[in-house]
N, C-alpha and C positions, 0 to 999 in steps of 0.2 A: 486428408481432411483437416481443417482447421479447427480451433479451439472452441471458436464463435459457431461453428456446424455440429457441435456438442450441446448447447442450449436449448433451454425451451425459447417459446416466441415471446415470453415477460422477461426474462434475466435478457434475453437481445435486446429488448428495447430498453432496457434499464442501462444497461451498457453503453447503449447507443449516446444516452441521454447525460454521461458523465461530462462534469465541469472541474471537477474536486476531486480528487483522491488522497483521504488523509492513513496514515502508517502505522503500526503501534512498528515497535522495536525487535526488544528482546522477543524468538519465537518469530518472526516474520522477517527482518531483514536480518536478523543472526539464526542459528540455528535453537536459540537457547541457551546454548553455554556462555558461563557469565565464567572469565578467570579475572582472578585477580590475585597479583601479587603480592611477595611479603609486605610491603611500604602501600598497601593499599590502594594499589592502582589497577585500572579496568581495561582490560582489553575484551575487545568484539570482534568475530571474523565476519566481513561483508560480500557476499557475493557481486563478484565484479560486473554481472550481466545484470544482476540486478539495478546497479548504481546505472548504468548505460540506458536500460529501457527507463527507466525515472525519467533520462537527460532526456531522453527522444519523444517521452508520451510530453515533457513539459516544454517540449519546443513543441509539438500540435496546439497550444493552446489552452491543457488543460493544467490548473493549478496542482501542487503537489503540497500536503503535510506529513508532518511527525506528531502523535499524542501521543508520546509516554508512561508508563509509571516510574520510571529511575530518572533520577538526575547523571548524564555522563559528560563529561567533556571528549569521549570518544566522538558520543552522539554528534554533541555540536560542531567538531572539526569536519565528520565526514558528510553533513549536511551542508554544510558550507562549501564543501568542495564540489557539492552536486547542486548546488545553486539551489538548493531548498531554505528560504527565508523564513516560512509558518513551521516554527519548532517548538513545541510545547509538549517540558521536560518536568520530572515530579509529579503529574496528574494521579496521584490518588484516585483522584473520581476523575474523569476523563470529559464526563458530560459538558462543565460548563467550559473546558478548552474546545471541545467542537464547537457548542453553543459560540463561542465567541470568534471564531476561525469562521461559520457561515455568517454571521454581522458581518463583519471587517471586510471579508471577499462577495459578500452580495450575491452569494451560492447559496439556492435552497437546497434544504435533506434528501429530498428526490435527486438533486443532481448530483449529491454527492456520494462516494464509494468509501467503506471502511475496510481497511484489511485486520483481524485478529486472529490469535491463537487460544486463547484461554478465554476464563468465563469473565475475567474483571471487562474483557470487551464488549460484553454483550448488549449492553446500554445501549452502545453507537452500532453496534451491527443492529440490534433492536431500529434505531434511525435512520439511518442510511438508505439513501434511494437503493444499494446492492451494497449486498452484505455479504463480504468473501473472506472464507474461513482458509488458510494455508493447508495441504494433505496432512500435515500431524499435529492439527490442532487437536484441543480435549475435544472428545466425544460430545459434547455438550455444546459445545461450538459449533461443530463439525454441522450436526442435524440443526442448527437453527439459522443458516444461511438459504443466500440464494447460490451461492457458485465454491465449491471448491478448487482449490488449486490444486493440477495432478502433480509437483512438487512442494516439497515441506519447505518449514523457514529456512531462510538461508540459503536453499539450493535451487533461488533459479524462480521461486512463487513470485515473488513481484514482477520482474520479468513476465512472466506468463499473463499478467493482468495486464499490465501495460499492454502488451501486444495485444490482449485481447480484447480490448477498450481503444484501442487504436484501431483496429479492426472494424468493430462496431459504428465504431464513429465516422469506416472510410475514409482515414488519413496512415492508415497503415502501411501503404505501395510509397504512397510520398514521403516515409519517416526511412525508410528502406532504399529510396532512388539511390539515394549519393553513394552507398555503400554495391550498388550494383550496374554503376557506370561503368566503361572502359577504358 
């Protein structure tokens, strides 16, 4: 059974319907843990499948972002490596970088997907055509989505939406060919 065989028939078409998929961070592409060294510097652990399904759902077609609340230069090196251009870091309030990320790309809120962990998200999961909460996001997040992810930040949640928005959208077998040639 697939991911997309777990939904109702409204999170399927919502899925279906994705253009956009913008990120928060810390909590969804890490696991949360923030270290930082004596000399005040930041490291983040990224899950590698994660960064791959990003590369695959953004070769289908569908745009990829970052809204943050931290400023990192972690952030910006490994979105750069993943060929993510829409990165918007510092967002205290997060609203007017969506707001400005659907101008600029010509994606209405219905088409677009938020992924969050915590309550400062709720604004743009509030928005978002699908609004998916990570498995260990706050409880408060958790119930005001459409779709949970059956992994937490960092292990694999992005992933799991990618594929399941590639799915939806019936470009999932073609993200998958290259990799199941002989």
């Amino acid at each position: 059974m697939s991911l997309l065989d777990t939904l109702d028939p409204d999170t399927r078409r919502r899925a279906a319907g994705i253009r956009l998929v913008a990120f928060d961070v810390d909590g969804v592409l890490t696991d949360g843990s923030l270290f930082i060294g004596d000399g005040g510097e930041e490291y983040k652990a990224f899950h590698s499948r994660d960064g791959h399904g990003m590369k695959m759902l953004q070769a289908t077609g569908v745009e990829l972002a970052i809204i943050t609340g931290r400023q990192s230069e972690v952030v910006r090196h490994r979105m750069e490596s993943l060929g993510i251009t829409h990165v918007h870091q510092g967002c205290l309030d997060k609203r007017p970088a969506f707001e400005s990320l659907l101008a600029e790309t010509g994606i209405a809120a219905e088409e677009a997907a938020y992924v969050g962990d915590d309550v400062v998200d709720l604004p743009l999961l509030r928005r978002a055509g699908l609004a998916v909460a990570v498995a260990d996001a706050a409880e408060a997040v958790r119930h005001r989505v459409h779709w949970v992810t059956p992994s937490g930040g960092g292990r694999g949640a992005a992933r799991e939406l990618c594929e399941l928005i590639m799915e939806a959208r019936g470009t999932l077998d073609a993200a998958l060919a290259p990799y199941l040639e002989s």
